[in-house]
N, C-alpha and C positions, 0 to 999 in steps of 0.2 A: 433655495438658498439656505436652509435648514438643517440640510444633512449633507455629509461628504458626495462628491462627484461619483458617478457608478463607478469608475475606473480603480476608486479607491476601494469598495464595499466588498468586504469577505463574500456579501450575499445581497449581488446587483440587482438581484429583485426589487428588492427594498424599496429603492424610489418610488414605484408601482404602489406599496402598501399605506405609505402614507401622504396626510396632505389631500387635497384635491384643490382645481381651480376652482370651485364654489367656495372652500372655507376659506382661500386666498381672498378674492371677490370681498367675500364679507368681512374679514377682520380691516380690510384695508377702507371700507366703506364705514366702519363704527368709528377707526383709529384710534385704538384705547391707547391709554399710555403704555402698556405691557397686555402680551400674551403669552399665557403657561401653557406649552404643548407637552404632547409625551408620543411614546410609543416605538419611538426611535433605536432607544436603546445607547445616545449618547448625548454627554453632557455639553450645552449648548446656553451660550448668551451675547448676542448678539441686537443691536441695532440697525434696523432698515428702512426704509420712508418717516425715522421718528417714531417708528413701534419699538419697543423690546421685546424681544420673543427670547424665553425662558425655558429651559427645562433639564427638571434634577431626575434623570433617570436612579431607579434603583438596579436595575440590571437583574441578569440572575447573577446567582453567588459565582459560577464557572465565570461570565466575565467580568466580572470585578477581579478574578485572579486573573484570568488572562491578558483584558486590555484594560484596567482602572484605569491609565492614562487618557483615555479615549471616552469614559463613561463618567469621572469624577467630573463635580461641577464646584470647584473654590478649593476652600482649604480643607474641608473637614466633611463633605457630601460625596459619597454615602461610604469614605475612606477610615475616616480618624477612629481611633479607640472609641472614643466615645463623640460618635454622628450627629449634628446638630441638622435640622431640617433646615432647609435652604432660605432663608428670608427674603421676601419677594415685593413686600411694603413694610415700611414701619410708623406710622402715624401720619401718611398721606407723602412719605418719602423712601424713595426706593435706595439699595444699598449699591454701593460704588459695583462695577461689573466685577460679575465671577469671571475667573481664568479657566479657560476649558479647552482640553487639546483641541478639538478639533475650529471650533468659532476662534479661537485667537491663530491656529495656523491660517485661517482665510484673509484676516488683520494684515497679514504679510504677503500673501501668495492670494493673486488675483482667480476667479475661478477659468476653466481653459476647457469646455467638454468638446472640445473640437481637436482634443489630445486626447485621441484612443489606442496609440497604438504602446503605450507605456501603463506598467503597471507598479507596483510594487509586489516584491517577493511573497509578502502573504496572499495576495490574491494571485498571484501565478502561479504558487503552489498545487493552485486548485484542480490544473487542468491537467487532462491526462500527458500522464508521463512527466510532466513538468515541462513540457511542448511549449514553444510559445513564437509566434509570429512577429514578436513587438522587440519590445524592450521593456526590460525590467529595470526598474530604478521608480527614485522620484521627480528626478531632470535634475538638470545644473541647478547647483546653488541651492535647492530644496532641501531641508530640512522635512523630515518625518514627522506628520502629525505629533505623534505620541511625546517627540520634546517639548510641545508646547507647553504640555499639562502644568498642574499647580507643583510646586518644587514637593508637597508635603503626600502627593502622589506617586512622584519619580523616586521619591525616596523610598515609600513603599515598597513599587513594586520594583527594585531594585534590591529589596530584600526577601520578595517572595518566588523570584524567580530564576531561579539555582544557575541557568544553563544555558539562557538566552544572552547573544552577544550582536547588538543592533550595530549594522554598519550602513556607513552613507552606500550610495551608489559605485564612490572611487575607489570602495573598500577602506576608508578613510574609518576610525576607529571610534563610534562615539559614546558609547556605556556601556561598561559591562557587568550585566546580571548577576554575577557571582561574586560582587562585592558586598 
């Protein structure tokens, strides 16, 4: 519940790398009020049995240009001029939830790993020739992760990326990069 569905993942491995059911077992057996993970490579805040599970990746610098929308955690981690580190308690009180593309697209969009045969275009990309058996899109009515992000994200990287122009699946028009 931590990290996008393999369907979504540039690199489906991923699930395999992190996590195990032993540190599930345990975090869920202590019940802290908050757990800070990492490793993932995206920015994540989320609530589940009454844990918060946290985590401000810093990414490497390629994706922070590539996907910020997908890696930043709020408004200013690890994006803004000047990066404020994520504040995680503040005098025995935790701070209202960060906006994070990927934990707030799940807020909306129920998880479905029983829907394999749909990708989106950056991971169909992947396979030879551009081949693909399925369907590309993110189904009816879905919106792309990457809208979710903090507005101070999309604004970003709306300016850092000259040439990209994100469409829904109907071809329907929804940002374009070069503004």
């Amino acid at each position: 519940e931590l990290v996008p569905e393999k369907r979504f993942l540039f690199l489906p491995s991923l699930n395999k790398a992190v996590g195990s059911a032993y540190l599930d077992a345990r975090v869920r057996a202590l019940k802290p009020d908050a757990h800070v993970f990492g490793h993932t490579h995206f920015g994540w805040d989320a609530t589940h049995d009454g844990i918060r599970y946290l985590q401000a990746c810093l990414a490497y610098p390629s994706e922070r240009r590539m996907r910020l929308t997908t890696v930043c955690s709020g408004d200013t981690f690890p994006h803004a001029d000047e990066p404020t580190p994520l504040l995680v308690c503040d005098g025995g009180t935790f701070p209202p939830r960060y906006q994070c593309g990927w934990s707030t697209f799940y807020d909306s969009h129920a998880r479905n790993p029983r829907l394999t045969h749909m990708v989106p275009d950056y991971v169909a990309r992947q396979y030879a020739n551009g081949r693909t058996h399925g369907e590309i899109g993110w189904g009816g009515g879905i919106r792309p992760a990457w809208t979710y992000a903090p507005p101070t994200a999309l604004s970003r990287d709306r300016r850092t990326k000259d040439s990209r122009v994100w469409r829904s699946e109907s071809g329907e028009h929804l940002a374009s990069m070069d503004k």
